[in-house]
Structures are given as C-alpha cells and as structure tokens.
N, C-alpha and C positions, 0 to 999 in steps of 0.2 A: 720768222723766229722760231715757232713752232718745231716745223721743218728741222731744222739747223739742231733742234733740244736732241729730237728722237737718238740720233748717234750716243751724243753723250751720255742721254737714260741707259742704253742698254750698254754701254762699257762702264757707268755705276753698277750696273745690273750685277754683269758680269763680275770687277772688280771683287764686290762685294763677296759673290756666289764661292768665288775662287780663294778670298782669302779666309770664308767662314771654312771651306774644307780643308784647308789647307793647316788650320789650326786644330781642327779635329782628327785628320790625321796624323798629326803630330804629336797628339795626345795619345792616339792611342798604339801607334806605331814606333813610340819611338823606342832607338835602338834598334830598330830595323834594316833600316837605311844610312849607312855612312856617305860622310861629304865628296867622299871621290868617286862615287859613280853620280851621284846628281852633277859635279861639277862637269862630267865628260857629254851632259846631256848639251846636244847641239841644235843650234836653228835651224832647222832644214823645211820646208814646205811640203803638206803632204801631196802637193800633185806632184811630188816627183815618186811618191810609190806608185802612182798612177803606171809611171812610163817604164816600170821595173821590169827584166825578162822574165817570162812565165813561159811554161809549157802548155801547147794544148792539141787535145786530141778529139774533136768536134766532130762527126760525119755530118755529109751532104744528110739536110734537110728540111721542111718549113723553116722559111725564114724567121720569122716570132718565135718560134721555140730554139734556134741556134743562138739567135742575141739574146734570148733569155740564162740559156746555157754560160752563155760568153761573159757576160755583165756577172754572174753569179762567181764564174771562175776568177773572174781579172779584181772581182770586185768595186766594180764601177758603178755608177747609175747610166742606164738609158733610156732615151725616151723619144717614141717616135710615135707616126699615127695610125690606129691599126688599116685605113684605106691606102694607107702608102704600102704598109708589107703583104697585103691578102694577095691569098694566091699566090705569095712567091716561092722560091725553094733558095737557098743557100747553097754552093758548094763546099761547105763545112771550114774548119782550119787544123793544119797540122802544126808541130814544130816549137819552135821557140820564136816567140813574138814580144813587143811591146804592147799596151793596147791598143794604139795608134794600127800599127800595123796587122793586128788580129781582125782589127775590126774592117780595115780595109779588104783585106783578103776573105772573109765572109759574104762582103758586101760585092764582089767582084762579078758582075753581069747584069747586076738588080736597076743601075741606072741610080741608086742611093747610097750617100757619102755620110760621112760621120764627121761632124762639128768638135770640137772640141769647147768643154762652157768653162768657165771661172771655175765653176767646184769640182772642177775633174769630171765631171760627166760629160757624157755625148748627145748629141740631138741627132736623129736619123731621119735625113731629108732629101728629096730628091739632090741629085748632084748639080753646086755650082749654085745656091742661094746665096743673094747678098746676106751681108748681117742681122740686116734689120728682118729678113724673111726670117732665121733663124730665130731670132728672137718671139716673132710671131706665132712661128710652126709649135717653138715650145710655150706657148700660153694656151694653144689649142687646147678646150675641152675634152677631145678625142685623142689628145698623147698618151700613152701608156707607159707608167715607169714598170721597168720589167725587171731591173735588180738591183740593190744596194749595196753600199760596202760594208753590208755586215756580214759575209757570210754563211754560217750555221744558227746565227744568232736569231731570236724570233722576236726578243723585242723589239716593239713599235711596228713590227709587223702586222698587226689585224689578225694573223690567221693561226687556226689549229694544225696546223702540221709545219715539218721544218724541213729546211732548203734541202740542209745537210747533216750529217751524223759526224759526231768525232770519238766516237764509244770505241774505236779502233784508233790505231797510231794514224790513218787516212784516211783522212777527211773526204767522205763521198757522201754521195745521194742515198736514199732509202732504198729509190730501184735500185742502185749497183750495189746492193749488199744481199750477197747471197742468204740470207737469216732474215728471221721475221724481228724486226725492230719496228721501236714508236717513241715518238718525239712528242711529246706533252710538254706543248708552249706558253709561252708568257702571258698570252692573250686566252690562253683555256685556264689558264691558272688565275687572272684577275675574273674573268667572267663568272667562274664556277666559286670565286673567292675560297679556294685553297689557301690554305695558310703552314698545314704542315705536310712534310712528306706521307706521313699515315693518310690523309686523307687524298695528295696526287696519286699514290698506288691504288687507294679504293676506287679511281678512274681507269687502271690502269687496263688494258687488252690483258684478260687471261688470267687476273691478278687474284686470291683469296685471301683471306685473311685468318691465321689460324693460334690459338690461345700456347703462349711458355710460359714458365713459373714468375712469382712475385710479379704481377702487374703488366708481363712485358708480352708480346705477340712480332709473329715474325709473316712474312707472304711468301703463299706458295703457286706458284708458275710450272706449269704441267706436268701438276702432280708433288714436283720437287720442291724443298725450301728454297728460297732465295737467302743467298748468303755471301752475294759477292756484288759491293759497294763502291762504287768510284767517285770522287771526285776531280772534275777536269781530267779526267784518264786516269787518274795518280792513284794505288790502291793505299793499304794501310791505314788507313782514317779512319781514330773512335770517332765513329756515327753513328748514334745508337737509333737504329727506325724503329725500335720493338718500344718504343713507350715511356724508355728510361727519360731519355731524352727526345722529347717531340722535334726534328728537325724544322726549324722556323725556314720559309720557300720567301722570304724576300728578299734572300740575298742572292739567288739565283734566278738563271734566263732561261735556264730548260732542265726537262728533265729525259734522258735515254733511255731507252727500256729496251735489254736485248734480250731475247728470248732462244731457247736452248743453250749449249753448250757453248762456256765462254774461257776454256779452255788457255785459248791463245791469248787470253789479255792477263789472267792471275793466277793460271796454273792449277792448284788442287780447287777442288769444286762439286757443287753438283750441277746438272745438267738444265736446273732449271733459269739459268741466265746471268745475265748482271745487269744495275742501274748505275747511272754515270749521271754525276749531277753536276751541271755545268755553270759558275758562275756568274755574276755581271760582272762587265767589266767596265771602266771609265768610258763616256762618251767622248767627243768628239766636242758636242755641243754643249754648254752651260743649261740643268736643267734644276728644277725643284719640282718631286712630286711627292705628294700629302695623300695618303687612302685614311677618314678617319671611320669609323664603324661600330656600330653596339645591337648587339643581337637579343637574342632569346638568354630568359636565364643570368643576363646581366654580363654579358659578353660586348668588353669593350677592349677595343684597338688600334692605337696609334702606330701609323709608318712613317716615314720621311727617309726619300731619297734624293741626296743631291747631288751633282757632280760637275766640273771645270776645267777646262786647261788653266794650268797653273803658273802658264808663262805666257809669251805674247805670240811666240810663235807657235805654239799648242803643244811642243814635243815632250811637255810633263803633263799628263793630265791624273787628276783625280777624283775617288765617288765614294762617300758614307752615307752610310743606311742604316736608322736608328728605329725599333720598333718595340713596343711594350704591351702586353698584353695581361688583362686581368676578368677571369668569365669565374663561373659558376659553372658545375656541370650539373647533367639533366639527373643524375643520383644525387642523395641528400649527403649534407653535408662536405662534398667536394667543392674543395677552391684553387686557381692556379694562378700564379704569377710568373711572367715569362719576360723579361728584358734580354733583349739583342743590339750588341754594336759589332759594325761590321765599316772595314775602310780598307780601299784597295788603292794604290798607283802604280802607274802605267807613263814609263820612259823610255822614249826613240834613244838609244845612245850612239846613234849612226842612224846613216839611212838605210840598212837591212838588219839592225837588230834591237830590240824590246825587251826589256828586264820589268817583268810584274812581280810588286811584292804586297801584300797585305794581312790582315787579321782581323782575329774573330772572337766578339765573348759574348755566348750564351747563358744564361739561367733561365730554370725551371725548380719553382716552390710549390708543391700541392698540398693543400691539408685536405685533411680528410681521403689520403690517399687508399683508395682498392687494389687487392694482390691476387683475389681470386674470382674475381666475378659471384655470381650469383650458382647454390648445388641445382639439384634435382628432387625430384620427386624418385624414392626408391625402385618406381617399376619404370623409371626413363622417361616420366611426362616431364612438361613444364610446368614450375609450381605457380598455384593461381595469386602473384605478387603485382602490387604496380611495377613499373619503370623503372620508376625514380628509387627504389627501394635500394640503398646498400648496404653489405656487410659491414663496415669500418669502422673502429671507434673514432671520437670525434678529432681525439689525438695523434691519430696515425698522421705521419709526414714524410714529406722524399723531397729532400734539396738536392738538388744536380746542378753542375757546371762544367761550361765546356771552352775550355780559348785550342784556336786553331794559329798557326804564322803559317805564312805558305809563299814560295816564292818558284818563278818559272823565266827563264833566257832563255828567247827566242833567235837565232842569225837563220837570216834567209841568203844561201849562198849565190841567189840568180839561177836562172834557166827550170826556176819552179824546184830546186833545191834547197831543204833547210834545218837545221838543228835546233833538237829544244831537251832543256834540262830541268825539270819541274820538280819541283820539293814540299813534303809537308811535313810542319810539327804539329801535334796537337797532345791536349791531357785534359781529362776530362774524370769525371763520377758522381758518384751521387752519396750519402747519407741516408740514411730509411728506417723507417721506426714504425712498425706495424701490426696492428690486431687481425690476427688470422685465423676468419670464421669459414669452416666445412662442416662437410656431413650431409648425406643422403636424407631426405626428409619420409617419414612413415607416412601414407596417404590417410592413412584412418586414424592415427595417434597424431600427426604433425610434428614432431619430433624424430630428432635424430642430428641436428645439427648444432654444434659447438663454437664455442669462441676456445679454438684449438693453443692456437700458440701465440706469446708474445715474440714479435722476431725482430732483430735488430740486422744490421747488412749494411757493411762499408765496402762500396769497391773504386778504386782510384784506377787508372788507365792512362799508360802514357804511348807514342805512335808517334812511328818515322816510317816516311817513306820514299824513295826518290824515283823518277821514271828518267832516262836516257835514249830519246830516238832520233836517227835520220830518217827522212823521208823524201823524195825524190822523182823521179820520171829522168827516159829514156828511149831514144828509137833503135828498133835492131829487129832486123827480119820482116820488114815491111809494116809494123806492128808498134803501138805507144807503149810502154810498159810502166808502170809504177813500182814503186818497192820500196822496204820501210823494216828499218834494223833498229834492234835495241835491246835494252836491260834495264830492270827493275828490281829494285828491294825493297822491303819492309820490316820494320819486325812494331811487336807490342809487348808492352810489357805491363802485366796487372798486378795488382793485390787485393785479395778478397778476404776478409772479416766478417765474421757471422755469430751470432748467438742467441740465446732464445730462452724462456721462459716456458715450460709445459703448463697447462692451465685447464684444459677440457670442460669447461662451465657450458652448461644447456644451455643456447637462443633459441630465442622464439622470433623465426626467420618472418614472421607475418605482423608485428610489431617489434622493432632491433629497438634496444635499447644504445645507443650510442656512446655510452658513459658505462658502462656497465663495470669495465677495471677502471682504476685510477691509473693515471699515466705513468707506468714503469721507468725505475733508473737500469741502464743496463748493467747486466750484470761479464763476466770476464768475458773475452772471446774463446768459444768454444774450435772453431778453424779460422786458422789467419796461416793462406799460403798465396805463393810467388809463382807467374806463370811468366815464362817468357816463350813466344811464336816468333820466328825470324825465318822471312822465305826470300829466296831470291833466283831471277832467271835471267833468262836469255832468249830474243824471239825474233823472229823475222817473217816477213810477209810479202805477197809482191800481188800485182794484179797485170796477168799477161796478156796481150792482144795477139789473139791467135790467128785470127780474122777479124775483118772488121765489124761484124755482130755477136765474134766469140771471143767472151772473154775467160782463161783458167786464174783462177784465186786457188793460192799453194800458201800455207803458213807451217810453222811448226814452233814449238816452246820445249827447252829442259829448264827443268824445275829444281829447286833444292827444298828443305824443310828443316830447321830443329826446334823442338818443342820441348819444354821443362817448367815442371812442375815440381818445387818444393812446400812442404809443412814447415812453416817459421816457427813452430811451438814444437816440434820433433827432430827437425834437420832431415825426415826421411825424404825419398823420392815419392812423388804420389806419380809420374810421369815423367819418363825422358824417351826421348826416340828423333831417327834422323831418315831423311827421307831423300836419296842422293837421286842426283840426275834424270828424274822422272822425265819420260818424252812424250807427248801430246803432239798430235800431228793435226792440222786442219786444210781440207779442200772443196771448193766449190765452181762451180761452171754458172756464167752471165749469157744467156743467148738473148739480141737484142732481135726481137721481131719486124720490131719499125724504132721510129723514133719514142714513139709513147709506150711500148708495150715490151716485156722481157720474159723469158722463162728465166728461171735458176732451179738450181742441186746443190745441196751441199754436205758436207760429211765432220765431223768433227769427235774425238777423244778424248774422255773426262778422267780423271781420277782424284781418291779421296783417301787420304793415308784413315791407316787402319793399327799402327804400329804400337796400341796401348792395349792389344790384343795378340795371346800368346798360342803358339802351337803345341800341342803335344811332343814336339823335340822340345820347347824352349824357346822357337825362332817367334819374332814379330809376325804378323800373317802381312800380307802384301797387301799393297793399295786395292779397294774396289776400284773396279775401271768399267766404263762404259763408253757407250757409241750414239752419237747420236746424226740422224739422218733426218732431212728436211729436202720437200721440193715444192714448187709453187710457181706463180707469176704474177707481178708486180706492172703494175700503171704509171707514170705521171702525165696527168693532162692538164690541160688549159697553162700551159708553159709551165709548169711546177705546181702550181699552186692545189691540186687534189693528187692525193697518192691513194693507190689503192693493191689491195695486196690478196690473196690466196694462198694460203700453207697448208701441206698435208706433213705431219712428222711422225717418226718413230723413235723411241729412245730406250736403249737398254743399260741395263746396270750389273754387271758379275761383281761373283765373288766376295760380299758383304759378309759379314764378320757373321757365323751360329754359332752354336754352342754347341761343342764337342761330348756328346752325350756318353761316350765311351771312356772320356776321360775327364769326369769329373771330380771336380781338386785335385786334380795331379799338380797345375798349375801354380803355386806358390807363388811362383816369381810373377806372377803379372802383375801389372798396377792399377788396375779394375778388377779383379774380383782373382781369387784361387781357383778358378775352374776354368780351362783349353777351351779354345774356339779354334774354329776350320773355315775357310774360305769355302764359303758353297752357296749364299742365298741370290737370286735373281730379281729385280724390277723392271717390270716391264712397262711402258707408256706410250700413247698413239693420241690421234688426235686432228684437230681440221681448223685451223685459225682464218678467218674472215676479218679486213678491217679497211675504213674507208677512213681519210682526214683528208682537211682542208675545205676550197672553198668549190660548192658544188656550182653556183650561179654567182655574179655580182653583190655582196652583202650577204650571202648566208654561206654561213661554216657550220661544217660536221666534224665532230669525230665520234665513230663507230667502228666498234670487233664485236665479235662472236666465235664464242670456242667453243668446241666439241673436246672433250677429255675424257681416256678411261686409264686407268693407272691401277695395278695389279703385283702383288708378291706370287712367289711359289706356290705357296695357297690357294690364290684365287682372292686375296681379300684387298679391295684398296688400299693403297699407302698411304693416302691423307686423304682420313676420313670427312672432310669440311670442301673437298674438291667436286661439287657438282660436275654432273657430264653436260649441263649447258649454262653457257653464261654469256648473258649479252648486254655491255655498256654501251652507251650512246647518248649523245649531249648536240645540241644542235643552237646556235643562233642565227639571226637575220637583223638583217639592217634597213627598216622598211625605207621605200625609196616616196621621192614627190615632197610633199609639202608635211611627208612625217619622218624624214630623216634622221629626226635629230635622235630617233625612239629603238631600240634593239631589243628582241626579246629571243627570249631559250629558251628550252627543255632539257630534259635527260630522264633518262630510266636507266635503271639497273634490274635489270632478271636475271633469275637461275634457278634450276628444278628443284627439287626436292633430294634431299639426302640421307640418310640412315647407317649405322653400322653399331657394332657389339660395344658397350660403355667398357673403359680398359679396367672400371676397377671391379665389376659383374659382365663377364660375357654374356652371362643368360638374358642378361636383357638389351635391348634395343634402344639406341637413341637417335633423334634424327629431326629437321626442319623442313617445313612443307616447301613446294616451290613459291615465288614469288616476285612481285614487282613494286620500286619502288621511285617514283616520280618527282622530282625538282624541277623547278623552272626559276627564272631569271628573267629582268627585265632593268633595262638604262638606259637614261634621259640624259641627252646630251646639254646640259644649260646654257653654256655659251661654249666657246673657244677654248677655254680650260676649266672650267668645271662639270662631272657630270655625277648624278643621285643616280645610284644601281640599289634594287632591291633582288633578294635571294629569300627565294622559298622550297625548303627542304623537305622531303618526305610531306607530298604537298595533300596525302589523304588519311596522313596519321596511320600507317603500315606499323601494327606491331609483330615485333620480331626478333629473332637473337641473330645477332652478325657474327658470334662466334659461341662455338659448342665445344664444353673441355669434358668431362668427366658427368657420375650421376655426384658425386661430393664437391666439387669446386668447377671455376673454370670458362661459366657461362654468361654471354652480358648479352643484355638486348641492344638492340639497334637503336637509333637516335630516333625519339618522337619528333612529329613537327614542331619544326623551328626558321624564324626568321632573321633575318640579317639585312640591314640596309646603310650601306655605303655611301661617303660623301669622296670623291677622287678630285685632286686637281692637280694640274701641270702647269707650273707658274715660270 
C-alpha cells in the first residue's frame, strides 16, 4: 500500500506545485497572454525533439570528448562507462542527423551502440546487450553523464564555467569564440552568495569599479567604461548596474562577460565590452527551492523559486521567483528594502516552436541614502574616519522601481535552422531626496567640508527594444559553415527633474551630525528635460570552415542613431543629432590544434557618436572610432568541463572630441558649451588576460583571471585612473570526497597593485591606494537530500580599504569590513 501512495504523493506534489504558479502568474502577468495562443498549445512529447534534424560538424577524435561534443549539441543526456571508451578515437559526424543516427555514426568501429532510455537519453554500451544489461550498465557507478538538455544553461550544473556562450546571435563554446569571454554561473553565484549584479561584476575577470555622480558607479574593462548591457541578447533595457537600482541575480542563470570590442552586437560603444545576462527559464521538472539568509549588520533574505508544467503533457510550463530583502549597511544610518517578483512561461506551440513570455517588478527603498562617498584630506591622504562613518542626513532617501514584460518566438525550421523574435518593455526610476556633504578637509584645522546642497532628482525611464535573427548551418566547399542575420532596435525615452537648495553649513566630518537640517519641502524644479535615444541596425555573421582546423569568423553591422534632448521649462533644444549608417566591421581566425586546444585572432571596430560637438564650420565632429585587436589560445579539457584561456590585446581610439583652442566661442550653435572642438585626441590600451574556470579534479572548481593593463591618452596620463596594471580574482571550492562528502569548502582572493594619479579638482596633488589582497572563503554542509547550511566569510582578515577613489572633495567609500552570512538552502 505504501508502494501504490508514492505515485499519488508526488502527482499531489506536483498538482499542487503547478496550480500554486499557475495562479501567480496570472497575477502577475495578466494581460499578457491571450487565449488564442495557449489554446494552439498542443500535446506533443518531448522525445520527439529528441529525434528533430540537427546539423553537425564534429571532427575525428577521443571518443569521450566527441559524445560529450554530440550530447551538448543534440541536447541529449548520455551515459556510458569511462572503461568502455578509454583509448578509443571517434570518426567524428558530419551532416544532418537525428540523434539516433549522429550518434550511430560517431559510434561506427568502436564495437559500442547507443540504447535509446525513456527520457530520451542514451546508454552507451558495448553492441547487442539485452535490456536488462542496459539497464545495469546505467546503474554502474562508473557511468559518466557527459551532457544534458540544458544547453548553455549552468543551472544544476555543479560548475563554474559554462558549456556555451549566447552573448552573440550563435550559440557556441568559449573555445570557438575568437574574444576573451566569461560565464559566471549559477553555481559561483550561489556559492560566492551574489545576490546583485554589482557584486557578480566585482568577480568579474578584468572588471574595476569606478565612482559617477549622486550615489551611482559604473565598471571599467580595459581601461574603458562598460556601457553596453544585455539581457537574453536583446539590448535596450533600463538596467541600472551603477547603484540606482541594484540588479537582484535570482532571476537569472548566468551572467556573460565579453571583453573588448562589441561592436557587432549594439553598435555605438566603447571598446570595453558587453554583459549579457541571461535568464531562468521554466524547468521541465516540478521544483521548490527556498535560500533563506541573514548576515552581518542585520542583513536578511528570503528567495523562493518555484516552477511546473502546467499541463499533463508538460508542453506549458511555468516558474516564479519571489525575493525580499531588508539589511543594514556597514555606514550609519543606511537602510534598504528590496522586493522582487519575477514569473516567466514557456509554450511548445508545435513541435518546432516556443513562445516565452514573462515579467518583472523590482523595488528598491534606502534611507539614509549616500551620494558622495566619503572627501579627502586636502594634501590627497585618507582621512583618519571609521568605516562606518557617513555623510547623510538621516532623511535622505531613493525609492526606485523597475517592471520589465519581455516576450521571445522561437521556430526551429529543421536541419539546425531557426528563427527567434525577442522583445522587451521595461520603465523604471527612482525618487531621491538628498543631503549633499563635500569638501576637502584641512589636515591641521579639520575643516573644510560642508553639508553643500539640498538636492532633489526625479528621473522616470521608459525602453523598447526588439532583436530579429536567423541562424543556421550549411555544407559547401567541403567545409560546415554557420551564419546568423538580423536586426535590432531600441530606443529610450527619459525625463529628468532636479532642484536643490544651496546651503554650505560647516560639518564636522569626524563626528556628522545626521539631523543637522530639518527635512526639506522641495522647492520648483529647477531642470525638467526629455531625452529620447533610438538606435537601430542591421548584422550579419557567419563562422566559415575553411579547413578542417581553420575556421574564418566575418561579421559586419550598419548602425543608425537619433538622439534629442529638450528643456520642458524653455522648449529649447539642449541636443539633437543623427547618426546614419555607421559600418563596424568584425573578423576573426579559430585554428583548432587538436581536439582540446585552439589558437585565435581577431579584429573588431568601435565607434562612439560625438555629434553634440561642433566644428569651427558649424559641422558635428564625426564619431570617435577605434580598433581593437586580440590574439590568444583557448583550452577545453576533461570534455568541457575546465576552460582555459590566454589573451594578449590592443586597443586604439581616434579622433575624440578637444577643444579647438583657436576658436574659442566662435561656436554658439553647440549644445554643450559656445566654444569648437576638433577631432584629434588618441587612446591608447594593451594588455595580457589569463583565465582558468571550471572543474580542475572531480569535486573542485575554479574560477580564475588575471590581467595585466596599461591605458594611456596623448599625454601619457591613464584614462581611468582606479584601473590597476594587476589584478587577480580567483575563487575556488572542493567537494571533500569519502566519508566527508557531504562538506564543500572555498576561497577567493582578490588583488591588485597600487595606484595613484593627479586629484581632478587639485592637479598638484596626488591621490592613490596602496596594492592589496583581500580574502573570502565559504563553506557547505550538505544535511540531507535537500537541505544544505552554507556559511560565507567576507574580507576574512578585516582588510581596510577604499574600493573606489573620486576626488580630494567627494567620491570615496571604503571597502566592506568583515562580514558574515550563513544560509539555509533547500530543494523540495
């Protein structure tokens, strides 16, 4: 009788699971979804994607790493034993296949055949076992499952690096991307207990962190800002990573990190890369998982992730993720409140195509919000302040909110052919009411810093954006080729609000009084103007097989731009400008050495409109443009699972906007300043990237870079000034094996040199942060089958520090003292 319940328990289970999300995303989606495309959703089984035509272009190799190859592409599970494949070699597979028959044709000399199991997987066994051998072969201890049907997806994975990249329209491997990229996965993101994008980037290979006005910071990537954001490919998206709004990381699976010039995916840019942050999507399988957590400082955190098929035959499935978050921060009188609901589904409306639609609402409340970090000491020291010390009165505050809808059609036409139409709404902003304390401090008087201004700041933000591509494969000239067309648009459209209170009252930076004004009624807006950005292009890509170890990567993009900028309170223009058919060209060269090892080259062209800048005719001055050039060589061993990389780059910048010294104020007509600028200033950047992820032995994962950077103007003086020439992240766990399995533990360090340069608001003096290291570790107990207690130890020897350097008058905040965090997880 027992026996006979278990079924029934778990289709309550299920039931249940499926009609709780079911009603939540109805709540929060509704009107999203109309009755005629759920109606067209049909009963199909997924083993028949199983048996769908693919392309594939496999060379003769180890046999374990072509079925690893092969299972990642078809998207299959297989599982064989590694005494069955040692030593063998594969004749590889060309063509268009089923799985059934890819996997025979790989398998072709070996004397091992492929099983077909219930859940679409295959068991790889010698040829011609009865059933019940097969049965057995996969219970073996010694089977190795080598890939799943997730793809590029890293959840439930174990590891720090990812299969595949989709930061481009094709989906490939890390080796076959001529560019230094990094996949920061789901399982470095639970371990390291990230919770917003600011702190995945502080992981990031290469990544710094550097201080913008009112509160907000943005990361610089060799040398350059990063300024160009993705989500699921799709550009366009208010996503504020500088602080406005802290991106909450539990609604997503991974995060992409491309490094240099990204030209071909969004057109205008700098050369310092793009991040592409990739969604979760519905499982397959009914799951509940709970992370609940409270830290240092009074930092507590509930998540809940659940997700269902929502039918019987699975072809709707859905998944909501509800998280809330209320800490303290380690400065006085900082508080934050952060509520996310987040609900996606996912419907087969055939058996080659998938319509995803979902939504998103964030908030973020801080009182006691900071705008300017902590000044200086007038001759460039650090002043002698605790930590915890901040500027703010008690009633400074920033309410922000963010709802995203986003919706993406999938048709796979067969023979590894398919089309997808991806869309996002979003609007978002924030509220802001702030005491804004500066000023340089006199070392011998202590004085010199004020509670300068009261400032008030509305800015609202609305964003569309849509992306359109084929992607494909094809044989011709003895050679596989891939290739991948399309267009994309965007535009955003803002409104900014501002006014402020002059006030200049003396603080006393070494005891703040936090009350010091009464809390201000705003008084009129001083600026209240309209921005609209709208870009749109055109791209194409292909990946040719020239030979069978050479492969040429050709892309190219035309760009368009219009930008405007009115004064609601004047009608005048403060900016308009249009930017036509900009051409970016990109190429690279794959040479495969063996199966695990690759050289690449690659080349790429940036540009960055300049159009709010006027020539001594009259004319706009033309986009800076630069070049940027990378070469290296890339690993994958142990069948995928360690990627390892080498980069040497170069990057140049022409023709940034100077000031036309000869003709100053001739210029009226500009809409930045009365005075001509000329096309003439130079950046120059070089550099050496090192980076290792994944799993180096059975149970321990790495991920580790190291970068070398030196970044230079016409001068001689760095471009960003906070860009150390060494910086080395690294984070590592293990999974002790035997009779202590149940237990994982980690580290991480972060280093980088020391840095120094001219303070912008006193050249004559010098500011700058000594080199340093600073240490975390981690550790998690498995309790049973789904509960496990992880503890997280931050800055594990109390490293004081500032993590970002603005000015000798504002700008500066120290680094996070130690702190702890200890997590309860389960998967129910």
């Amino acid at each position: 009788m027992h026996q006979n319940s278990l079924p029934l328990l778990e289709r309550t289970r299920r039931r249940a699971i499926a009609c709780a999300i079911s009603h939540a995303l109805h709540g929060l989606a509704v009107g999203l979804i109309a009755a005629a495309p759920l109606a067209m959703v049909t009963s199909h089984a997924n083993a028949e994607e199983a048996d769908s035509l693919r392309n594939f272009s496999i060379p003769a190799g180890p046999l374990a790493a072509t079925l690893n190859r092969f299972g990642r592409e078809a998207g299959i599970m297989l599982s064989f034993s590694t005494q069955a494949t040692r030593d063998m070699q594969s004749p590889g597979v060309r063509g268009v296949h089923t799985s059934a028959s890819g996997l025979a044709a790989l398998l072709k000399g070996t004397g091992l055949a492929a099983t077909r199991q219930a859940n679409g997987g295959y068991v790889i066994a010698v040829s011609g076992p009865s059933a019940a051998q097969v049965d057995s072969a996969a219970a073996l201890p010694m089977v190795h499952v080598v890939a799943q049907t997730q793809g590029a997806t890293t959840e439930n994975s174990g590891s720090y690096t990812g299969r595949a990249t989709t930061i481009g329209k094709m989906e490939q491997s890390i080796r076959d991307t001529p560019q230094s990229v990094s996949v920061i996965t789901r399982q470095f993101m639970d371990d390291k207990n990230l919770v917003t994008l600011d702190e995945v980037m502080a992981q990031a290979t290469g990544a710094t962190r550097s201080q913008r006005n009112f509160g907000s910071h943005t990361f610089t990537i060799r040398g350059f800002a990063m300024d160009t954001y993705l989500v699921d490919g799709v550009a366009g998206t208010v996503f504020d990573p500088t602080g406005w709004m802290p991106t909450d990381m539990a609604i997503y699976d991974r995060v992409e990190v491309l490094r240099g010039a990204a030209g071909l995916i969004v057109g205008a840019g700098d050369p310092s890369g793009a991040v592409n942050l990739v969604r979760k999507r519905p499982r397959k399988e009914a799951h509940v998982d709970v992370n609940l957590s409270a830290g240092s400082w009074d930092n507590y955190r509930t998540e809940v992730d659940a997700g269902a098929p929502l039918n019987a035959a699975g072809s709707l499935r859905g998944r909501v993720v509800v998280a809330y978050q209320d800490k303290h921060a380690f400065q006085d009188v900082t508080r934050s409140r952060e509520p996310l609901l987040y609900g996606v589904i996912e419907a087969d409306l055939g058996r080659d195509t998938t319509l995803t639609m979902g939504a998103r609402r964030q908030e973020n409340t801080v009182d006691g919000y900071t705008v300017f970090g902590l000044s200086r000491y007038s001759d460039g020291g650090a002043l002698d302040v605790r930590r915890s010390t901040s500027m703010a009165q008690d009633w400074n505050q920033h309410d922000a909110t963010f709802n995203d809808v986003f919706a993406e059609l999938e048709h796979r036409f067969g023979a590894g052919w398919k089309a997808r139409l991806a869309a996002n709404y979003n609007d978002g902003g924030f509220e802001q009411k702030v005491g804004i304390t500066r000023g340089a401090v006199n070392r011998a008087t202590l004085r010199g810093a004020t509670l300068y201004d009261l400032y008030f700041k509305n800015l609202d933000v609305t964003s569309y954006g849509v992306d359109a591509s084929v992607t494909g494969g094809f044989d011709a000239l003895g050679g596989r080729h891939q290739v991948a067309v399309g267009a994309n648009w965007s535009k955003q459209e803002q409104n900014n609000k501002t006014a402020d209170i002059r006030t200049n009252i003396p603080v006393n930076i070494f005891n703040v009084n936090h009350a010091a004004v009464a809390e201000p009624v705003r008084p009129a807006w001083t600026v209240d103007a309209d921005t609209r950005d709208q870009r749109y292009g055109v791209y194409a890509s292909a990946r040719l097989e020239l030979a069978e170890p050479l492969h040429l990567l050709l892309g190219a993009r035309v760009s368009w731009q219009d930008y405007l900028q009115v004064n609601r309170l004047t009608g005048a223009k403060l900016a308009d400008y249009r930017q036509d058919h900009e051409f970016t060209p990109y190429a690279g060269l794959v040479y495969d050495l063996n199966a695990q090892w690759s050289l690449y080259t690659s080349y790429a062209d940036t540009f960055q409109v300049q159009s709010t800048f006027l020539s001594a005719d009259g004319t706009p001055l033309k986009p800076a443009v630069g070049a940027n050039y990378e070469a290296g060589v890339k690993g994958e061993l142990y069948d995928g699972r360690l990627n390892l990389s080498l980069a040497v780059f170069k990057i140049r910048k022409d023709d940034l906007a100077v000031l036309d010294e000869a003709n100053l104020g001739m210029c009226p007509g500009s809409l930045s300043t009365s005075d001509c600028y000329r096309n003439g200033s130079t950046l120059r950047s070089k550099g050496v990237e090192l980076e290792a992820s994944g799993e180096l032995a059975p149970g321990w994962q790495v991920s580790a870079g190291y970068t070398y950077v030196t970044s230079r103007d016409d001068a001689g003086a760095s471009i960003s000034s906070e860009t150390p020439h060494h910086l080395l992240r690294a984070s590592t766990s293990y999974r002790l094996p035997g009779r202590f399995k149940a237990l994982t533990v980690g580290g991480a360090v972060s280093a980088q040199s020391g840095y120094a340069f001219p303070a912008s608001d006193n050249t004559a003096v010098t500011m700058g942060e000594g080199g340093r290291a600073v240490w975390d570790m981690n550790a998690a107990y498995r309790i049973n089958d789904k509960w496990t207690a992880q503890l997280n130890l931050n800055n594990l020897f109390d490293r004081r520090y500032y993590s970002m350097l603005g000015s000798l008058t504002r700008g500066n905040y120290y680094g996070e003292p130690r702190s702890v965090g200890l997590m309860l997880r389960a998967s129910l």
